[in-house]
C-alpha positions as CSV (number, residue, x, y, z in Angstrom):
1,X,136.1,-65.3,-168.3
2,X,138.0,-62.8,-169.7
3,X,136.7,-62.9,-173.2
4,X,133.3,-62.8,-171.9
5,X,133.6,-59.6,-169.5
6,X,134.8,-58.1,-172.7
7,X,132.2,-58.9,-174.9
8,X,129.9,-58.0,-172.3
9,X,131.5,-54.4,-172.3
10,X,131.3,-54.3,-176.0
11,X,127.8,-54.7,-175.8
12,X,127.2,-52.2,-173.7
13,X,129.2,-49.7,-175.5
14,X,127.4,-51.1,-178.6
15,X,123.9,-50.2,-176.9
16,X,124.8,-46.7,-175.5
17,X,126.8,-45.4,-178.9
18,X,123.8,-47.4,-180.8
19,X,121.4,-45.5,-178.6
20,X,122.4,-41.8,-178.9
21,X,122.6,-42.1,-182.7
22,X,119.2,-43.8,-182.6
23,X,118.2,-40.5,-180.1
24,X,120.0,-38.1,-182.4
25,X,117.9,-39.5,-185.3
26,X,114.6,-39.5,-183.1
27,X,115.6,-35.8,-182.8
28,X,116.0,-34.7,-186.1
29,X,112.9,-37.1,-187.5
30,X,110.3,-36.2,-185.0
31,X,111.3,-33.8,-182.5
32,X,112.7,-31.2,-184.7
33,X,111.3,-32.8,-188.0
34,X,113.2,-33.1,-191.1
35,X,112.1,-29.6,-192.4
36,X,114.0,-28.0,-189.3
37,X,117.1,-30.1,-190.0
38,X,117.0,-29.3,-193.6
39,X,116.6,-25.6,-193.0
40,X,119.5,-26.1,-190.4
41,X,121.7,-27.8,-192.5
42,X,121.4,-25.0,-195.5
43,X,122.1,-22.6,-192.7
44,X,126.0,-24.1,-192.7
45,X,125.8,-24.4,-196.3
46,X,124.9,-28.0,-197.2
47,X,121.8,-29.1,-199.2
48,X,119.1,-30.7,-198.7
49,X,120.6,-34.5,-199.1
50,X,123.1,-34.0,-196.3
51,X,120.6,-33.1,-193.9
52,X,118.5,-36.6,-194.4
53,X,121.5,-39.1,-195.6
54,X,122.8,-37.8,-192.2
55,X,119.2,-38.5,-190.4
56,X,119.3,-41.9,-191.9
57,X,123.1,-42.6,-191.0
58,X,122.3,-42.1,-187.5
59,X,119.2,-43.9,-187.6
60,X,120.3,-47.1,-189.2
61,X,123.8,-47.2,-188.5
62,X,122.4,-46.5,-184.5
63,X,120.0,-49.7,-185.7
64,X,123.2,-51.8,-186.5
65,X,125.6,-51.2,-183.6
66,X,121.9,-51.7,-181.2
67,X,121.5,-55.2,-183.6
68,X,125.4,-56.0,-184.2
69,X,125.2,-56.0,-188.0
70,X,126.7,-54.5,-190.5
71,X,129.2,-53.2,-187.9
72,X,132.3,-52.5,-190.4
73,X,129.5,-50.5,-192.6
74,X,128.2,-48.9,-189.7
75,X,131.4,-47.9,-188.0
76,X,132.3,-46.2,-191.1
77,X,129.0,-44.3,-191.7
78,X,128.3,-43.2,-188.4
79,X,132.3,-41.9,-188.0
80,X,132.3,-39.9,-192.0
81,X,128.7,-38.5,-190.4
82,X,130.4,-36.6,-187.1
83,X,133.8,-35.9,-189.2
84,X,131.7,-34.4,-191.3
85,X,129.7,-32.9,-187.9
86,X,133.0,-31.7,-187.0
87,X,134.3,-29.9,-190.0
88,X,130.7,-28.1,-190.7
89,X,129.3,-27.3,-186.9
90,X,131.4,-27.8,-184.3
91,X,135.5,-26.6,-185.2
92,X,134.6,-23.2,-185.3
93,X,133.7,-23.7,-181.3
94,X,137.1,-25.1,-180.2
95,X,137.4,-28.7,-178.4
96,X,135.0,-28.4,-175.8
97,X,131.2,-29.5,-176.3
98,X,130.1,-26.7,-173.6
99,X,131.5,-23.9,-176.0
100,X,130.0,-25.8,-178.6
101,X,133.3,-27.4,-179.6
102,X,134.4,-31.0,-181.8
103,X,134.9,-33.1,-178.8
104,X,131.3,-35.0,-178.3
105,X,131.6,-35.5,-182.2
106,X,135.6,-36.8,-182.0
107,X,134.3,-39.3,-179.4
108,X,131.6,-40.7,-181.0
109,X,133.5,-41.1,-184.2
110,X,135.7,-42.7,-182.8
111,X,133.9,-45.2,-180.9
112,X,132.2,-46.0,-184.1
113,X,134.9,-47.0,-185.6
114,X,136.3,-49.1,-182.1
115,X,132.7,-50.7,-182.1
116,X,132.7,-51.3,-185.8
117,X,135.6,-53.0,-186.1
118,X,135.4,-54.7,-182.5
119,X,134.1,-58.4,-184.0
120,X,132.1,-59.0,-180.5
121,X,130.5,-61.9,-179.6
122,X,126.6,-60.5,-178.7
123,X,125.4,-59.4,-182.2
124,X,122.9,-60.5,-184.1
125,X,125.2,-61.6,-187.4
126,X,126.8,-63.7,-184.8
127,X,124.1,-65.1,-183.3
128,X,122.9,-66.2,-187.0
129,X,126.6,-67.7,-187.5
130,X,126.1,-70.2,-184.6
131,X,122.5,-71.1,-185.3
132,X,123.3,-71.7,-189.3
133,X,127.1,-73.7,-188.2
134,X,125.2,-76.0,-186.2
135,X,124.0,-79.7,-187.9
Protein backbone atom coordinates (compact mmCIF):
# COMPACT_ATOMS: atom_id res chain seq x y z
CA UNK A 1 0.00 0.00 0.00
CA UNK A 2 2.65 2.13 0.65
CA UNK A 3 4.47 1.80 -2.58
CA UNK A 4 1.43 2.44 -4.36
CA UNK A 5 0.26 5.86 -2.54
CA UNK A 6 3.76 6.85 -3.60
CA UNK A 7 3.69 6.09 -7.02
CA UNK A 8 0.43 7.57 -7.13
CA UNK A 9 2.00 10.90 -5.79
CA UNK A 10 4.74 10.65 -8.28
CA UNK A 11 2.42 10.68 -10.88
CA UNK A 12 0.81 13.45 -9.94
CA UNK A 13 3.84 15.45 -9.40
CA UNK A 14 4.92 14.02 -12.79
CA UNK A 15 1.53 15.53 -14.45
CA UNK A 16 1.64 19.02 -12.80
CA UNK A 17 5.71 19.68 -13.31
CA UNK A 18 4.98 17.86 -16.85
CA UNK A 19 2.14 20.30 -17.36
CA UNK A 20 3.55 23.72 -16.62
CA UNK A 21 6.61 23.03 -18.86
CA UNK A 22 4.17 21.82 -21.47
CA UNK A 23 2.14 25.48 -20.59
CA UNK A 24 5.40 27.32 -20.61
CA UNK A 25 6.13 25.93 -24.09
CA UNK A 26 2.34 26.53 -25.26
CA UNK A 27 3.41 30.12 -24.15
CA UNK A 28 6.41 30.77 -25.91
CA UNK A 29 5.15 28.62 -29.27
CA UNK A 30 1.76 30.12 -29.67
CA UNK A 31 0.85 32.68 -27.30
CA UNK A 32 3.85 34.81 -27.48
CA UNK A 33 5.22 33.03 -30.72
CA UNK A 34 8.77 32.14 -31.15
CA UNK A 35 9.70 35.59 -32.75
CA UNK A 36 8.76 37.23 -29.27
CA UNK A 37 10.82 34.70 -27.33
CA UNK A 38 13.66 35.11 -29.74
CA UNK A 39 13.55 38.88 -29.55
CA UNK A 40 13.27 38.33 -25.65
CA UNK A 41 15.96 36.11 -25.28
CA UNK A 42 18.54 38.60 -27.34
CA UNK A 43 17.25 41.19 -24.93
CA UNK A 44 19.37 39.21 -21.98
CA UNK A 45 21.95 38.48 -24.41
CA UNK A 46 21.47 35.01 -25.78
CA UNK A 47 20.92 34.04 -29.45
CA UNK A 48 18.71 32.90 -31.31
CA UNK A 49 19.27 28.94 -30.51
CA UNK A 50 18.73 29.42 -26.81
CA UNK A 51 15.50 30.86 -27.17
CA UNK A 52 13.96 27.61 -29.29
CA UNK A 53 16.37 24.64 -27.73
CA UNK A 54 14.75 26.12 -24.51
CA UNK A 55 11.04 26.13 -26.27
CA UNK A 56 11.70 22.57 -27.23
CA UNK A 57 13.20 21.51 -23.77
CA UNK A 58 10.08 22.48 -22.06
CA UNK A 59 7.95 21.14 -24.68
CA UNK A 60 9.35 17.65 -24.90
CA UNK A 61 10.92 17.20 -21.74
CA UNK A 62 7.12 18.46 -20.23
CA UNK A 63 5.99 15.51 -23.00
CA UNK A 64 8.28 12.96 -21.04
CA UNK A 65 7.60 13.57 -17.30
CA UNK A 66 3.40 13.82 -18.72
CA UNK A 67 4.48 10.15 -20.66
CA UNK A 68 7.10 8.76 -18.06
CA UNK A 69 9.92 8.36 -20.60
CA UNK A 70 13.09 9.35 -20.95
CA UNK A 71 12.83 10.65 -17.35
CA UNK A 72 16.72 10.72 -16.49
CA UNK A 73 17.06 12.75 -19.94
CA UNK A 74 14.27 14.83 -19.11
CA UNK A 75 15.17 15.54 -15.51
CA UNK A 76 18.38 16.76 -16.73
CA UNK A 77 17.12 19.02 -19.65
CA UNK A 78 14.33 20.58 -18.05
CA UNK A 79 16.68 21.39 -14.70
CA UNK A 80 20.06 22.95 -17.12
CA UNK A 81 16.89 24.88 -18.86
CA UNK A 82 15.71 26.99 -15.46
CA UNK A 83 19.53 26.96 -14.01
CA UNK A 84 20.07 28.53 -17.01
CA UNK A 85 16.52 30.58 -16.37
CA UNK A 86 18.05 31.49 -13.20
CA UNK A 87 21.46 32.71 -14.03
CA UNK A 88 20.05 34.84 -17.15
CA UNK A 89 16.41 36.25 -15.82
CA UNK A 90 15.61 35.80 -12.58
CA UNK A 91 19.08 36.40 -9.97
CA UNK A 92 19.10 39.81 -10.59
CA UNK A 93 15.38 39.85 -8.85
CA UNK A 94 16.48 38.21 -5.51
CA UNK A 95 14.68 34.82 -4.26
CA UNK A 96 11.16 35.70 -4.51
CA UNK A 97 9.01 35.08 -7.79
CA UNK A 98 6.72 38.23 -6.87
CA UNK A 99 9.99 40.59 -7.21
CA UNK A 100 10.74 38.60 -10.02
CA UNK A 101 13.21 36.44 -8.20
CA UNK A 102 14.98 32.54 -8.83
CA UNK A 103 12.67 30.73 -6.61
CA UNK A 104 9.74 29.42 -9.12
CA UNK A 105 12.82 28.41 -11.33
CA UNK A 106 14.93 26.67 -8.19
CA UNK A 107 11.75 24.68 -7.58
CA UNK A 108 11.09 23.47 -10.76
CA UNK A 109 14.59 22.40 -11.27
CA UNK A 110 14.62 20.76 -8.70
CA UNK A 111 11.65 18.73 -9.08
CA UNK A 112 12.93 17.80 -12.43
CA UNK A 113 15.53 16.25 -11.25
CA UNK A 114 13.41 14.46 -8.10
CA UNK A 115 10.89 13.34 -10.92
CA UNK A 116 13.64 12.30 -13.24
CA UNK A 117 15.40 10.19 -11.21
CA UNK A 118 12.16 8.97 -9.17
CA UNK A 119 11.94 5.33 -11.24
CA UNK A 120 7.90 5.42 -10.59
CA UNK A 121 5.73 2.86 -11.37
CA UNK A 122 2.88 4.85 -13.79
CA UNK A 123 5.01 5.64 -16.84
CA UNK A 124 4.78 4.70 -20.06
CA UNK A 125 8.56 2.94 -20.36
CA UNK A 126 7.17 0.95 -17.57
CA UNK A 127 4.08 0.07 -18.77
CA UNK A 128 6.09 -1.30 -22.02
CA UNK A 129 8.46 -3.30 -19.48
CA UNK A 130 5.55 -5.39 -18.18
CA UNK A 131 3.69 -5.87 -21.47
CA UNK A 132 7.20 -7.03 -23.32
CA UNK A 133 8.35 -9.35 -19.78
CA UNK A 134 5.21 -11.08 -19.99
CA UNK A 135 5.23 -14.85 -22.14
Amino acid sequence: MQHSLRDVMVLIARLVVGGTFLAHAYQKFVLYGIDKVIASFAGMGLPAPAAWFTAFVELLGGLALVLGVLLPVAGVLLAAVMVGALFTAHLGGGFFASDGGFEYVLVLAAASLALGFSCPRYTLQAMFKRRTATP
